[in-house]
C-alpha positions in Angstrom: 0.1 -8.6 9.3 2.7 -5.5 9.6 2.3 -2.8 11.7 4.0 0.4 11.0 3.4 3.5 12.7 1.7 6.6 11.2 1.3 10.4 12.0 -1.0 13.1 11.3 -0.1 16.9 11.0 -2.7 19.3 10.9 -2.3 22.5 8.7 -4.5 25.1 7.7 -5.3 23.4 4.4 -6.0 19.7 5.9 -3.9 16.7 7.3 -0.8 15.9 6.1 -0.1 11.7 6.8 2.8 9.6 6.5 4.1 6.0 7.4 6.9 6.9 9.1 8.6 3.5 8.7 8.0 2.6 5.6 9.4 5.7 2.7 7.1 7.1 0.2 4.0 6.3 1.8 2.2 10.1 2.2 -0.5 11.7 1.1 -3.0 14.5 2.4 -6.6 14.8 3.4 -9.0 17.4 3.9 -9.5 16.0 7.3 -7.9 13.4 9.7 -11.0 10.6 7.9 -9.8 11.2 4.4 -6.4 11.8 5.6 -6.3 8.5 7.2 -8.4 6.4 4.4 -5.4 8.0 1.6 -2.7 6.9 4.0 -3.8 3.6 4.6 -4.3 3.1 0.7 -0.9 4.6 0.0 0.9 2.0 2.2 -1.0 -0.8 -0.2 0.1 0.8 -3.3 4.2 1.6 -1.8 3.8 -2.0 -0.5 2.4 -3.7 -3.7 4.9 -2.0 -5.4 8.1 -2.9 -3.4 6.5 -6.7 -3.9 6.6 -6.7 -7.9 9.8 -5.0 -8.4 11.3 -7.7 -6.2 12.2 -5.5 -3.6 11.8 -6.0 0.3 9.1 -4.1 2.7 10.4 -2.5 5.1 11.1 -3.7 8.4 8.2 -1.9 10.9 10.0 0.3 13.7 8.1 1.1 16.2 10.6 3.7 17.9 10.0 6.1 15.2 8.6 9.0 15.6 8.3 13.0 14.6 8.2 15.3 17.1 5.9 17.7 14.9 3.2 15.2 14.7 0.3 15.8 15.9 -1.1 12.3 15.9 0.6 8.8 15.9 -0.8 5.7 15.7 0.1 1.9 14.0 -1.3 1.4 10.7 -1.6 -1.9 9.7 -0.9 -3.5 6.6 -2.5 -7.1 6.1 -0.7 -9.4 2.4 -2.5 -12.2 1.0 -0.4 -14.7 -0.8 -2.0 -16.9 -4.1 -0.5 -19.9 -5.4 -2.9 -19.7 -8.7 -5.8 -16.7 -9.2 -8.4 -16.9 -12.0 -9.6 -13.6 -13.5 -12.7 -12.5 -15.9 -12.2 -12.8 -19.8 -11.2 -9.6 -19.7 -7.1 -9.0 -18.4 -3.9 -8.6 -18.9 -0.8 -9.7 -17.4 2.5 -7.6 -16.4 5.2 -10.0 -15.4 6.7 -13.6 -16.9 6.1 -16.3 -15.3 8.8 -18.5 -16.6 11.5 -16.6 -15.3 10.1 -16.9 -11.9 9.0 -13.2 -11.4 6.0 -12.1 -9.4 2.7 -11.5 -11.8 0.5 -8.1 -11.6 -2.9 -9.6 -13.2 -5.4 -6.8 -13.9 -9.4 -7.0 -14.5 -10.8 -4.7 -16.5 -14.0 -4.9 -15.2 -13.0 -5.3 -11.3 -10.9 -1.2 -11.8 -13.8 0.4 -11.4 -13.9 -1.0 -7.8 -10.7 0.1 -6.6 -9.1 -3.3 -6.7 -7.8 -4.3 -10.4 -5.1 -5.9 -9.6 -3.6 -8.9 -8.1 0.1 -10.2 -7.5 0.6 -13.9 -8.4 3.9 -15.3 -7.1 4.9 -18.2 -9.2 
């Protein structure tokens, strides 16, 4: 498990949120729930997507901060790791696996449950 530090600013449309240690990861909420729920799926998706380019997460700092925040707090991001991972009839594959390079396997029929895909390191 990583733990990175989040914020929350409130403005007069909703909650903007960030991961202030790890780039890219923002989004918005109508309120600090949905703010927090989109944030904490956001560092997932950043996260996932650092792993299958081949590129490194960042390292957590917790010194950061933002002075306009209005709310900081850790947010915690939690990797699995595979050796082998059966899917449904039903997938396709992103990736080669005889060069070495990590997998994205995707269900068809697990998207509709917000968790399609899975990364396979060889």
């Amino acid at each position: 498990m990583l733990t990175y530090k989040a914020m929350y600013k409130y403005l007069d449309e909703g909650v903007h949120a960030e991961v202030l240690d790890f780039p890219g990861a923002i989004t918005f909420g109508a309120t600090l729930e949905e703010a927090r729920r989109r944030l904490a799926s956001a560092l997932v998706d950043m996260a996932e997507t650092n792993l299958l380019l081949g590129e490194p997460l960042p390292h957590p700092d917790p010194t950061t901060d933002d002075p306009e925040a209005d709310i900081e707090e850790p947010i915690h991001l939690l990797l699995t790791a595979a050796s082998r991972i059966v899917l449904g009839p039903e997938r396709s594959y992103l990736g080669a696996s005889s060069s070495g390079d990590p997998q994205l396997h995707c269900d068809q029929d697990l998207q509709a449950t917000g968790h399609p895909c899975t990364i396979v390191m060889p």
